[in-house]
N, C-alpha and C positions, 0 to 999 in steps of 0.2 A: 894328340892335342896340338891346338896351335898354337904358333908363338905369338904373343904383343907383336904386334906392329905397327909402323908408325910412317906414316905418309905426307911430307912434303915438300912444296915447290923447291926452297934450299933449306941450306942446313940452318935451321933455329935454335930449334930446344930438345933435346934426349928427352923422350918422357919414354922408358923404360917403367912397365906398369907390373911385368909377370904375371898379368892376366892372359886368359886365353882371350884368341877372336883377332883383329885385324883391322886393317883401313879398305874393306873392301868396297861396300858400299858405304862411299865417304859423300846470305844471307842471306820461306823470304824468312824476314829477322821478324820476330813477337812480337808486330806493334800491336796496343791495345784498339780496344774497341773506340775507348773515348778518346776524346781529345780536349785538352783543359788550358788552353780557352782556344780561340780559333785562328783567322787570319792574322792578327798582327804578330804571333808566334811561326808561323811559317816561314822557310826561310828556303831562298831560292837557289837548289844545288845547281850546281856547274854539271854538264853533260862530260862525266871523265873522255866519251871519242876525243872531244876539243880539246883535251889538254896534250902536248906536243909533250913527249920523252915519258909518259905515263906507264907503266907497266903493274901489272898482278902478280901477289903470292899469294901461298896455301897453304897454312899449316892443318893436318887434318891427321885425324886416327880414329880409330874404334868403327866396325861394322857390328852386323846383330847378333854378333857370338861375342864383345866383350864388354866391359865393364862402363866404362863410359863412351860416350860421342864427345869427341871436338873435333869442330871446323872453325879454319880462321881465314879469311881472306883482308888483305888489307893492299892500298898501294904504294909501290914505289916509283919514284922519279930520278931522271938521269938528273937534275939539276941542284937538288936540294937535297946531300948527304944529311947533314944533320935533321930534315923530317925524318926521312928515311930510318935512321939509329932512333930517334927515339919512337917510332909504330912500334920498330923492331921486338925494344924494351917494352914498351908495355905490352903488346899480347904478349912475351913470355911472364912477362906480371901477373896478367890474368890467368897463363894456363897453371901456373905455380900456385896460385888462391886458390883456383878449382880443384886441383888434386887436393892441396889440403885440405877440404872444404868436403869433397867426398866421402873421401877415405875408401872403403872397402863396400861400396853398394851393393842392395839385397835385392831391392826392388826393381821398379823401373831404373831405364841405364841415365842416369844425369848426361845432362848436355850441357854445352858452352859452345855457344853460335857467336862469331863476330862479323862483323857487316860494316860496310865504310861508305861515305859519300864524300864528292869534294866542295867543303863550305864556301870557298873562294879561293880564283887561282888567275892574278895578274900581275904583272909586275910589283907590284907595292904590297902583295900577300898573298899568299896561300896557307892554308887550311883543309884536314881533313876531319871529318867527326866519324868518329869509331861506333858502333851499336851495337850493343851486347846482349846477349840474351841465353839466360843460366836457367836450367832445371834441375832443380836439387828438391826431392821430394814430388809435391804433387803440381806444382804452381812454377811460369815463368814468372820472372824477375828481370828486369831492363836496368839498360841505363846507359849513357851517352859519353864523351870524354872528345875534345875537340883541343886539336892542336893547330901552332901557328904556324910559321915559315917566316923571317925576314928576310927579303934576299939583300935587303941592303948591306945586313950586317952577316948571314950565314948562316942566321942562331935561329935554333928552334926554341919553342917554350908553349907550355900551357898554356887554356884559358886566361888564365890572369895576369898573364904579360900583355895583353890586352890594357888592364886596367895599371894607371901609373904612382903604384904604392900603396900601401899599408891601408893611410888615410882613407884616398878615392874606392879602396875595396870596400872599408866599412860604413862607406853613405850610399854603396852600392846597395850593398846588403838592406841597409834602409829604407831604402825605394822599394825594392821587390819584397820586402815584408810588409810594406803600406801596401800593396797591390795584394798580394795575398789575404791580407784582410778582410779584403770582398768580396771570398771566392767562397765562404759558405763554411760550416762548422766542420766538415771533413780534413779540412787543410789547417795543417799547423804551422801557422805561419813563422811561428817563433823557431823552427827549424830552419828558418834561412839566414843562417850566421856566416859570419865571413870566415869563420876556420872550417877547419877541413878539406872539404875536396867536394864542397856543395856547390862551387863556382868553375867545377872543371868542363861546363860546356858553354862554350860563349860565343855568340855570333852576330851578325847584322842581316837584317831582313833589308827589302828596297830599298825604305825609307830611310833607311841608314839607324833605326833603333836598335839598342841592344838586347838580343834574343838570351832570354836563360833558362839551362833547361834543367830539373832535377830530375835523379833517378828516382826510378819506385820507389817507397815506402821514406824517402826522406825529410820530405811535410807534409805525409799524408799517408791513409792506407794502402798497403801493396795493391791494391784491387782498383783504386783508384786510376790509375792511366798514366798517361803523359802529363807533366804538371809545367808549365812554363811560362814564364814572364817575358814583355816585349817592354822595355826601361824605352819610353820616349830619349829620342835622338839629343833635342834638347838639355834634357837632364843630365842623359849620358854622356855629351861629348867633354864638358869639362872635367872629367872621370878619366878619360883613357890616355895610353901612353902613348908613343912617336906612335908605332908600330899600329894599336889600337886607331888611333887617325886615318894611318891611311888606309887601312882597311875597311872603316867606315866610309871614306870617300869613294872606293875600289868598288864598295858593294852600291852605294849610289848612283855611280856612272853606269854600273853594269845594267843597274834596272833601268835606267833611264833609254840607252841602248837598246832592250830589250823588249820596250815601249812602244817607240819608232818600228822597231820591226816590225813586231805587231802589229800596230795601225797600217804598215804599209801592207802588209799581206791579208788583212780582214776581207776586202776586196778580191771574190774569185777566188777562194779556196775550193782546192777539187775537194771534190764527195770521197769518203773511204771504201777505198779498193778491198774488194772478198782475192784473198792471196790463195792462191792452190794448195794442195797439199805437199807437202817436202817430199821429194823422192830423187835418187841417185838419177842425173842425166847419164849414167850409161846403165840403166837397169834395165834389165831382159836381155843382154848381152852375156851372161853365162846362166845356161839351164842347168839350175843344181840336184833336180832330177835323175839327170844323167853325170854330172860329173861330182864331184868330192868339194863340197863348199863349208867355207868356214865364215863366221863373222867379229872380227877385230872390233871392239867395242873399247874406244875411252873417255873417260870421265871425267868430271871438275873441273877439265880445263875453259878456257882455251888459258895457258900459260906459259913461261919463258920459253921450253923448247916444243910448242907447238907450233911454229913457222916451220921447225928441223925436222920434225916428222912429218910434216906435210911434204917437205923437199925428199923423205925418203920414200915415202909413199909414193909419189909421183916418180920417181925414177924407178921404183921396182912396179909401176904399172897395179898397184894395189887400192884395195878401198875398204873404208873403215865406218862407223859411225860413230859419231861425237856424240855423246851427250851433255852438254856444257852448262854451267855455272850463269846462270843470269844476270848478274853483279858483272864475273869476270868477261863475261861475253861481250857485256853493252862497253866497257871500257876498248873493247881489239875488235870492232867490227871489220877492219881488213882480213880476218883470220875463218871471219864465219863466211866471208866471201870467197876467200882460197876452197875452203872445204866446200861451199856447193858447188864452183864454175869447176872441181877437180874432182866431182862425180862420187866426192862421199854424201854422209846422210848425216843432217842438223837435228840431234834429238833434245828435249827438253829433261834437264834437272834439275829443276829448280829454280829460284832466283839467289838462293843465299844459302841453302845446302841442310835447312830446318829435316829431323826427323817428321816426315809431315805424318807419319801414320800416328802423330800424339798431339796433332791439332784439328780442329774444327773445322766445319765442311769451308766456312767460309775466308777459314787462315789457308785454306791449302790451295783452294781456287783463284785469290788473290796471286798466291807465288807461283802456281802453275801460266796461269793467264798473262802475267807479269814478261813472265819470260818469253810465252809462247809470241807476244803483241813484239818486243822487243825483238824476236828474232827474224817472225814474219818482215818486218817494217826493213830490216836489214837486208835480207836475201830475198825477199821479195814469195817467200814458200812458207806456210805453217806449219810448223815439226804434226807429226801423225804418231809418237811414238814418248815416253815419257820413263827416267830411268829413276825410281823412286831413291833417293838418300838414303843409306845403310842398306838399304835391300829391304826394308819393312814397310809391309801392304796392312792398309786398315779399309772396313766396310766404305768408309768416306771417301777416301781416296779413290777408291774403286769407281763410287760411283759420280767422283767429280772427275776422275779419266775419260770416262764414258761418258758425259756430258760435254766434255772441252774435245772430243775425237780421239781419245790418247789408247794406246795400248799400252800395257805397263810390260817393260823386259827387265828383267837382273840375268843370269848365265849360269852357265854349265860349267864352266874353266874358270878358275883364280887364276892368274898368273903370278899371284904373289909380291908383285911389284910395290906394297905396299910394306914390307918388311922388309930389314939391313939385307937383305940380298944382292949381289951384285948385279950388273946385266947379263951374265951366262948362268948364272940360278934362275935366273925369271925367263929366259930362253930354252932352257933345257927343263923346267916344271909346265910350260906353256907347251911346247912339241910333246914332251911327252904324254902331257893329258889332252892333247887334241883328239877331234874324233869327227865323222861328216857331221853338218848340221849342228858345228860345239858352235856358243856365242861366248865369248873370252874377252875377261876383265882384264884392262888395264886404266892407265892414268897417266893423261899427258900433261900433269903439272910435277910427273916424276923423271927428272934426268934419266936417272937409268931404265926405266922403263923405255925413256924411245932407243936407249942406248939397245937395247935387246932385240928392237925390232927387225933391224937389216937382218939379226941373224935367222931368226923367227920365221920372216918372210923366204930368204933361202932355202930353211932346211923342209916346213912346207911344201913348198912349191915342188922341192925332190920329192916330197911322198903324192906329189899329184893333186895338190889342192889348190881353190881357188879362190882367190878373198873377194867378200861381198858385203855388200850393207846387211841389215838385219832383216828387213821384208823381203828381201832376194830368196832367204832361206826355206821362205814359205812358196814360193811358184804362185800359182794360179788362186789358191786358198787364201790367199791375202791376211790380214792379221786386224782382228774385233777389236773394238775400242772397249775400252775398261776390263778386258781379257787381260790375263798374266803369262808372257812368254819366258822359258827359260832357256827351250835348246830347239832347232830345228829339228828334232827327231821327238818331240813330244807334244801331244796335244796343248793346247792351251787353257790353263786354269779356267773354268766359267761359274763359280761360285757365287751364291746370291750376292748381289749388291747391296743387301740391307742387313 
């Protein structure tokens, strides 16, 4: 039996479960169909590339052998300790509800997906808003939480340091219950009270109004959607505090900014480029035919020490494929350009790390597509290859692989790298279960896992193997889209698509 394991970026939170199963196969995040009400609720994220000192974590566990899924991805920045401490605190907030909240599940494995964007990020504020998404039972559940940054002062704080006291929150509260008034018998408007944690997502759209958003079921049916109010600027600004100000001014310039652009480049926009297919620039240079080939395969990243394993890879003359994190990818596009101009292979996982095999044709092609445009647009190749979340295949997913070009791979070899093992347990379980044509799990949002690699690659290489991307494995037979690959030494799944 296997042990809990628990998988990641740094050290968070001990969730020690005593379940069997693993972080093997470890946001996009549940957003609804609807949308309640429309543009003046939208609110214009910040492109994380642009944000200078930005960096990814990962707190993730559970593959298709144990009890629950969690994935967390959230970010941190060189500049802003105190953002930084309080993401920290709350996803351990959240994965602490979750376990309680489970307990000992029978059924389907509950999940807790969190997903991040940045609200605003200028000198006068930053902001990120967290997105959550829990399956407990049969039905996602959402819900938002947006915090601030003041660089003036240091200090972080919730939505409602935004707003300047007691008073200004409960005429807040007043505004966006006259506004829900209008919004039709489903919405319970009178649920928009200023206690609680009904005001924990707050932000500024262009125009500089105040965006608020609630989570499912809390003025309205779970089924209901996203529920949100945009509080005219007017109204709002004698409501909000220092802080609150300039953030509103921050978020004005920036659209105003963004305007200009705009206008300037309407003029003479090139037509969109059909990107080739992704493939290793040094492929066909080892015939695995004839020689002993393996394929290094890691996951979830790109994160903290995926620069370090790219540097070890590259000095021992190796090559791997990435299947990377959508979210974490678009934040480190310098990372997806080392891995192609350095002859590995850019696979697609996702955008946010969802079990997609328990979503719908059209949740799963949005985060497949998502990522796949994002990565295209990056390296200039569209991944061919698609590394499904926990390792779980559904009809759907199959046949939206094989509609978007994807072949689905999970592997032959655990490395284990996802359990309190050191880097010489994950090196000495990785060599030992190697074998020609293994495709072998690992995760470069795990220190010790690249820690393991140097050796990995050494004691290999003595037994005569030669590291390749994952379509190397197949030669000439190339590898079908909506196919399921596991090892090069085995056909590949062609099971109905319906």
């Amino acid at each position: 039996m296997h042990k809990a394991r628990f998988c990641t970026g740094i050290a968070l939170l001990a969730l020690s479960t005593g379940a069997t199963g693993g972080c093997g196969l470890v946001t996009a995040y549940p957003e609804r169909d609807i949308m309640v009400p429309a543009e003046p609720t939208l609110i214009d994220f910040v492109d994380p590339a642009t944000v200078v000192g930005l960096s990814t974590r990962t707190m993730a566990m559970g593959d298709y052998t144990s009890r629950r899924y969690v994935h967390i991805n959230y970010p941190e920045f060189a500049d802003a300790p105190a953002l930084n401490r309080a993401l920290k605190a709350e996803v351990q907030r959240q994965v602490r509800v979750f376990r309680a909240r489970t307990g000992a599940p029978a059924r389907r494995h509950p999940e807790l997906n969190v997903d991040w964007q940045v609200a605003a990020a200028t000198p006068q504020a930053l902001a990120v808003r967290l997105r959550s998404g829990e399956f407990v039972g049969d039905t996602w559940g959402n819900s938002t939480r947006t915090y601030w940054y003041d660089p003036q002062t240091g200090k972080a704080v919730g939505s409602t340091g935004l707003i300047a006291g007691k008073g200004p929150l409960e005429r807040l509260a007043a505004l966006v219950r006259e506004q829900l008034k209008g919004r039709g018998p489903q919405v319970d408007w009178r649920g928009a009270t200023s206690g609680g944690d009904r005001f924990d997502s707050l932000a500024f759209n262009g125009s500089g109004d105040l965006v608020v958003e609630f989570d499912d079921c809390q003025v309205g049916p779970c089924s209901l959607g996203r529920v949100a109010v945009a509080v005219p600027s007017a109204q709002a600004t004698p409501l909000l505090s220092a802080l609150g100000r300039r953030a509103q001014d921050s978020a004005r310039a920036r659209a105003s900014v963004k305007a200009k652009e705009s206008g300037a480049k309407e003029i003479g926009l090139p037509l969109p480029q059909a990107r080739p297919p992704a493939a290793s620039n040094r492929a066909g240079s080892v015939n695995c035919a004839a020689v002993k080939c393996v394929a290094l395969t890691f996951e979830d990243g790109p994160g903290p020490d995926t620069g370090r394993l790219l540097d070890i890879l590259l000095r021992n003359q190796a090559r791997a494929t990435f299947f990377t994190v959508g979210s974490n990818a678009a934040a480190q596009p310098g990372l997806l350009h080392r891995m192609s101009d350095e002859g590995h292979l850019v696979g697609n996982h996702s955008w946010g790390h969802m079990d997609l095999a328990s979503q719908t044709s059209s949740k799963i092609a949005d985060s497949l597509r998502r990522t796949q445009d994002m990565v295209s647009t990056t390296i200039g190749q569209t991944p061919t290859l698609v590394r499904p979340p926990y390792g779980t295949v559904s009809p759907a997913l199959r046949a939206v692989a094989a509609q978007l070009g994807l072949a689905l791979v999970t592997w032959d070899v655990d490395s284990g790298d996802c359990s309190d093992a050191n880097s010489g347990d994950i090196a000495d379980r990785t060599v030992r279960a190697a074998h020609p044509g293994a495709i072998i799990l690992m995760h470069d949002i795990r220190r010790e896992s690249v820690d393991a690699v140097p050796d990995i690659l050494k004691r290999l290489r003595g037994k005569g193997y030669s590291f390749v991307t994952v379509p190397e494995l197949y030669g000439s037979a190339g590898m079908q889209a909506g196919h399921l690959y596991r090892s090069g030494n085995e056909l590949p799944s062609k099971q109905p698509l319906t």
